[in-house]
RODO-2510 file (C-alpha; in nm, 4 decimals, decimal comma):
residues 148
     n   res          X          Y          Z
     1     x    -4,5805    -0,3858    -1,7731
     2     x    -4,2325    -0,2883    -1,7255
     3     x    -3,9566    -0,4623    -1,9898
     4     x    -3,7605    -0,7214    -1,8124
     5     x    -3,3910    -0,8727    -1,9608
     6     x    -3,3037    -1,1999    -1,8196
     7     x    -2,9472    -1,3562    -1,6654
     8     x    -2,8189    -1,5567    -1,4594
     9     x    -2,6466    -1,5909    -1,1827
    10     x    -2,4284    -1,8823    -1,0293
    11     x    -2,2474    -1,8698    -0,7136
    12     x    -1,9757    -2,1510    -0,5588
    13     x    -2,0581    -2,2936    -0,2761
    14     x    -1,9452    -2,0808     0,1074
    15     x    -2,1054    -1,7590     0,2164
    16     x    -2,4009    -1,6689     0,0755
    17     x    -2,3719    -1,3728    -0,2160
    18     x    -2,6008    -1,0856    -0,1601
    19     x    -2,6228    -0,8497    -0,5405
    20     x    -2,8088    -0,4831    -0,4519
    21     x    -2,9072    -0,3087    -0,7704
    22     x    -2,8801     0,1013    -0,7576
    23     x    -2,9935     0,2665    -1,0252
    24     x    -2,8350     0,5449    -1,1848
    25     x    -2,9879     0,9014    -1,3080
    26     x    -3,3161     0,8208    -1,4573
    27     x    -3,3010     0,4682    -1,4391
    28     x    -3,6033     0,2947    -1,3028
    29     x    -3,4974    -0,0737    -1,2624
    30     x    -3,4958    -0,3667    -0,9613
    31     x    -3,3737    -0,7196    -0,9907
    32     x    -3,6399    -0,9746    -1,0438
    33     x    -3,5900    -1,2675    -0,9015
    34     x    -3,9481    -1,3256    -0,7250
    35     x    -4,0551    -1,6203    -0,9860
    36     x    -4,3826    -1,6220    -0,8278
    37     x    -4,4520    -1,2693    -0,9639
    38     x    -4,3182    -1,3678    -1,3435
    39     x    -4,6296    -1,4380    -1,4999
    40     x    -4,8259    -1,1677    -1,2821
    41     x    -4,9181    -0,8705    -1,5334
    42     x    -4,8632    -0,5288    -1,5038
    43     x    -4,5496    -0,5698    -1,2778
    44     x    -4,3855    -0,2264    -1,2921
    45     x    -4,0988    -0,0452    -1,0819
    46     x    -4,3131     0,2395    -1,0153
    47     x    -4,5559     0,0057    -0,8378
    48     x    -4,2618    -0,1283    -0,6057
    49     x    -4,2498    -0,4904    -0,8001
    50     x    -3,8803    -0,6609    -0,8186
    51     x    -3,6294    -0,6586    -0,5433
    52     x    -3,3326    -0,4384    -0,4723
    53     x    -3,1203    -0,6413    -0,3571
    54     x    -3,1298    -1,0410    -0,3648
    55     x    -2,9736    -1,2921    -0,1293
    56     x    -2,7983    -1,6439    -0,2583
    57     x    -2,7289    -1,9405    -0,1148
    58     x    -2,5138    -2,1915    -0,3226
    59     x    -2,5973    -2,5603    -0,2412
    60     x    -2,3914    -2,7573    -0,0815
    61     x    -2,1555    -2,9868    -0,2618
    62     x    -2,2311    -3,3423    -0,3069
    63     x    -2,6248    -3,2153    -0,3048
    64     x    -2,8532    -3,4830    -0,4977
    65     x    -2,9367    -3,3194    -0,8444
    66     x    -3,3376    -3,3204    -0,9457
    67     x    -3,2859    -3,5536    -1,1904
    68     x    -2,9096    -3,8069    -1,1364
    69     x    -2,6534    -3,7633    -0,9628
    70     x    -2,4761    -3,4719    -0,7383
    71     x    -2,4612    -3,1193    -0,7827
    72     x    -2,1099    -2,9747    -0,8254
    73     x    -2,0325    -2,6631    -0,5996
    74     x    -2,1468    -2,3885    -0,8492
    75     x    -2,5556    -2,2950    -0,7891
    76     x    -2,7207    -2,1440    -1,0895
    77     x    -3,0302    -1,9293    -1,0108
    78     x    -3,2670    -1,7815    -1,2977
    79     x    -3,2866    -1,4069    -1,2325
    80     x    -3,3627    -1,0771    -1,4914
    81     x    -3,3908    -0,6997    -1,4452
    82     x    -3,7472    -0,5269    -1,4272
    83     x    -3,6855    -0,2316    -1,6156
    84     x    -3,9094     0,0795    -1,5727
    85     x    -3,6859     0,3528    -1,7287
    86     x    -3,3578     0,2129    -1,9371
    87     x    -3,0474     0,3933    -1,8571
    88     x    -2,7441     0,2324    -1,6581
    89     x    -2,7444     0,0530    -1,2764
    90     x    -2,4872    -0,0169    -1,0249
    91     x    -2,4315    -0,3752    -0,9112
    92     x    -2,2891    -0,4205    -0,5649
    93     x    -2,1792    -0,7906    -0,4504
    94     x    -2,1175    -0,8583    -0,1363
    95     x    -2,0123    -1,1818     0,0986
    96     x    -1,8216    -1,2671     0,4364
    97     x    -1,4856    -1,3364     0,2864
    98     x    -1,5236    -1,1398    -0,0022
    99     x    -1,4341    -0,7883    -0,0978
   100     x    -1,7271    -0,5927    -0,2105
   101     x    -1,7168    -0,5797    -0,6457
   102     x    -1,9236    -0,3060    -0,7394
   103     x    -2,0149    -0,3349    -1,1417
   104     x    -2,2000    -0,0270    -1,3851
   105     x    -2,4232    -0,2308    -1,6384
   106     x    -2,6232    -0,0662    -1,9492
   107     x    -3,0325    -0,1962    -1,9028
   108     x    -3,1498    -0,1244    -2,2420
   109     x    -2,9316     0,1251    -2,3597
   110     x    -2,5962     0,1493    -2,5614
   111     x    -2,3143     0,0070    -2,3216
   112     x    -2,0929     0,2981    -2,3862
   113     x    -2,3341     0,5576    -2,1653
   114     x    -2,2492     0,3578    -1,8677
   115     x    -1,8973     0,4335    -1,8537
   116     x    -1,5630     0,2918    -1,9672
   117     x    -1,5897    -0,0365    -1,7502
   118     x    -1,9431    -0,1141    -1,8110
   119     x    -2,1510    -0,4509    -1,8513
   120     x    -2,4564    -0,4914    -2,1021
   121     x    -2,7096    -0,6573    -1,8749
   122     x    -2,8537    -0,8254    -2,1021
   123     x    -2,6462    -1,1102    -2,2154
   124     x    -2,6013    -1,4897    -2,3027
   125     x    -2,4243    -1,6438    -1,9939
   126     x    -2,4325    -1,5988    -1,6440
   127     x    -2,2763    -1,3976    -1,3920
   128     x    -2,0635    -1,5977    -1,1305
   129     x    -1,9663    -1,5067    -0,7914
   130     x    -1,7523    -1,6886    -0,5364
   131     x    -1,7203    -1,6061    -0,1706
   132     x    -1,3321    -1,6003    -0,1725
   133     x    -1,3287    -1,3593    -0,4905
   134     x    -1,1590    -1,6016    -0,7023
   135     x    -1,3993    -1,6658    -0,9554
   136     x    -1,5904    -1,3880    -1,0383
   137     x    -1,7362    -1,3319    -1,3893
   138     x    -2,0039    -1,0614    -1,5120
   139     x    -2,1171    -1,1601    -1,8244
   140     x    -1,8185    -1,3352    -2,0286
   141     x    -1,5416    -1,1494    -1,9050
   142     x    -1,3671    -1,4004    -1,6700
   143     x    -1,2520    -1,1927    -1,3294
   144     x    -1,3910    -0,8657    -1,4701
   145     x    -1,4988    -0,7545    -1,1220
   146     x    -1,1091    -0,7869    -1,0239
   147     x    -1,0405    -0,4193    -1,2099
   148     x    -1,3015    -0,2695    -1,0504
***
């Protein structure tokens, strides 16, 4: 089974957010968002598990939470990275409205042989993405996508 490093990502409510993953060099890694498949063994890359490129659809504001009261307009989803072969990915993030943010991120290696500008993809806090491109985060680093 292929190593997997786990995020999250939380997008305000408007246009859905579509994130494509391309790896880089070597790299062998998808997004894994398919929670069906989590607890499946053996997933790997090389066998075509994980996605390239995920779709998300914020909730709509004023949506009934699971347990009290209303959602606000931020939607968090659980995702990860399947990772076949470490090395360093290109994000892409894309939605009407929005100019496309494109993002290098290290998957299991040092940050620093992903470039200048690069993300660790493995990380505690989420990734969020808004349709108008006024609050986007990778990671910690509030509007990092804006120097892109």
């Amino acid at each position: 089974m292929d190593g997997t490093l786990k995020i999250s990502v939380v997008v305000l409510s408007g246009a859905p957010v579509t994130v494509r993953i391309t790896p880089l060099g070597r790299t062998r890694a998808r997004l894994d968002f398919d929670m069906a498949q989590w607890r499946r063994d053996g997933r790997r890359v090389a066998n075509g598990d994980g996605q390239r490129a995920v779709r998300f659809h914020a909730c709509p504001p004023g949506t009934r939470r699971f347990t009290d009261g209303t959602l606000d307009p931020w939607t968090g989803y659980p995702v990860g990275f399947l990772v076949g072969r470490p090395g360093c990915a290109r994000l892409t993030v894309a939605a009407a409205g929005m100019r496309t943010v494109r993002r290098r991120v290290a998957l299991g290696v040092a940050v620093s042989r992903c470039g200048p500008r690069a993300e660790l993809g493995e990380f505690h806090g989420a990734w969020n993405f808004s349709p108008d491109d006024s609050q986007i985060a990778f990671g910690s680093r509030t509007r990092a996508a804006a120097a892109v």
